[in-house]
C-alpha positions as CSV (number, residue, x, y, z in Angstrom):
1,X,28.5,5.6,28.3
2,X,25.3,6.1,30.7
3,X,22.4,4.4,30.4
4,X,19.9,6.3,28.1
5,X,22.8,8.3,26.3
6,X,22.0,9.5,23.4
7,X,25.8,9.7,21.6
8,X,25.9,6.3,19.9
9,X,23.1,7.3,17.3
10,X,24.0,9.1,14.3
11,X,22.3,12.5,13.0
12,X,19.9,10.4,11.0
13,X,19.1,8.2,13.7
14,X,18.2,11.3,15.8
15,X,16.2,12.7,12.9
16,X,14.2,9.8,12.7
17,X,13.6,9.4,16.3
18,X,12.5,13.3,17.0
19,X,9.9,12.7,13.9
20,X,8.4,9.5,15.1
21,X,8.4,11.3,18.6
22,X,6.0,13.9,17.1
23,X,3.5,11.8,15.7
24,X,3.5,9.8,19.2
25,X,2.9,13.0,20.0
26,X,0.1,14.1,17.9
27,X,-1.5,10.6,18.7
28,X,-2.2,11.6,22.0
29,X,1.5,10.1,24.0
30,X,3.3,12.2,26.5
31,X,6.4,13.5,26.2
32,X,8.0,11.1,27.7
33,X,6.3,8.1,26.3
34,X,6.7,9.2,22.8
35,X,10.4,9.9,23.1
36,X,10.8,6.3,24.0
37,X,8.4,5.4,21.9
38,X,10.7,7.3,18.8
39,X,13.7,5.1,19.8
40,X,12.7,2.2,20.4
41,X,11.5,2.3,16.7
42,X,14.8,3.4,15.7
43,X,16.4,0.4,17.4
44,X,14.4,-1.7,16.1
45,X,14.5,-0.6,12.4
46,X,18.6,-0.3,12.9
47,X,19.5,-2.8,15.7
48,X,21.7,-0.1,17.8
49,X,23.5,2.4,17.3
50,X,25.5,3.3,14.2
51,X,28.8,5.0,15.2
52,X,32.0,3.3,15.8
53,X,31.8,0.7,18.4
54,X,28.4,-0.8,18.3
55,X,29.1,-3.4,15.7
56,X,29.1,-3.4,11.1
57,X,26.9,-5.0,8.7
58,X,23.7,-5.0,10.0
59,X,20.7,-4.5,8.3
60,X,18.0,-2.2,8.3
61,X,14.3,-3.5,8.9
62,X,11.8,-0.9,8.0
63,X,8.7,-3.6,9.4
64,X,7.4,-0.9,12.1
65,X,7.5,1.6,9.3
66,X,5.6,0.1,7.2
67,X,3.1,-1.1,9.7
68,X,2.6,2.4,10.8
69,X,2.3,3.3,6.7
70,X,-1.3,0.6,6.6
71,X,-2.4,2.4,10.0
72,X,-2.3,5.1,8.5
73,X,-3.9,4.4,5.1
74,X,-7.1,2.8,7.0
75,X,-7.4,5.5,9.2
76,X,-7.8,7.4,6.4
77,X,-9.9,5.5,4.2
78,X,-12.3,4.9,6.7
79,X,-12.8,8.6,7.2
C-alpha cells in the first residue's frame, strides 16, 4: 500500500476524518493542512487503521475529542 493511502480506514474512519477536516476548515486551515489535520485525529483516537491487517483489540481514545469539546465550550462562553 502507498504511503498516504487512504484504503486501510473504514467508512466511519473516513467520516470522521472529512468532518474534523471541515471544522479545520472553518477555523481558518487550508485544504491541505486540515485534511491531515482530520487524520491524524483519527489515528490518534483509533491507533491505525481498522480493516483486516492492521492489528485487533485496540482501544479507542476519544482525548482529542474531548479537548476540542472544552475549546469549544470557552469559546463560546466567553462570547
Amino acid at each position: 500500500m502507498a504511503r498516504g493511502s487512504k484504503k486501510s480506514y473504514t467508512s466511519k474512519q473516513k467520516r470522521q476524518a472529512h468532518h474534523i477536516e471541515e471544522s479545520a476548515k472553518k477555523r481558518g486551515a487550508s485544504s491541505k493542512r486540515a485534511a491531515q489535520i482530520g487524520y491524524a485525529t483519527v489515528n490518534k483516537q483509533d491507533k491505525g487503521g481498522k480493516k483486516s491487517g492492521s492489528g485487533r483489540g485496540k482501544k479507542r481514545s476519544t482525548a482529542s475529542s474531548r479537548k476540542g469539546g472544552r475549546k469549544g465550550g470557552r469559546a463560546k462562553k466567553s462570547r
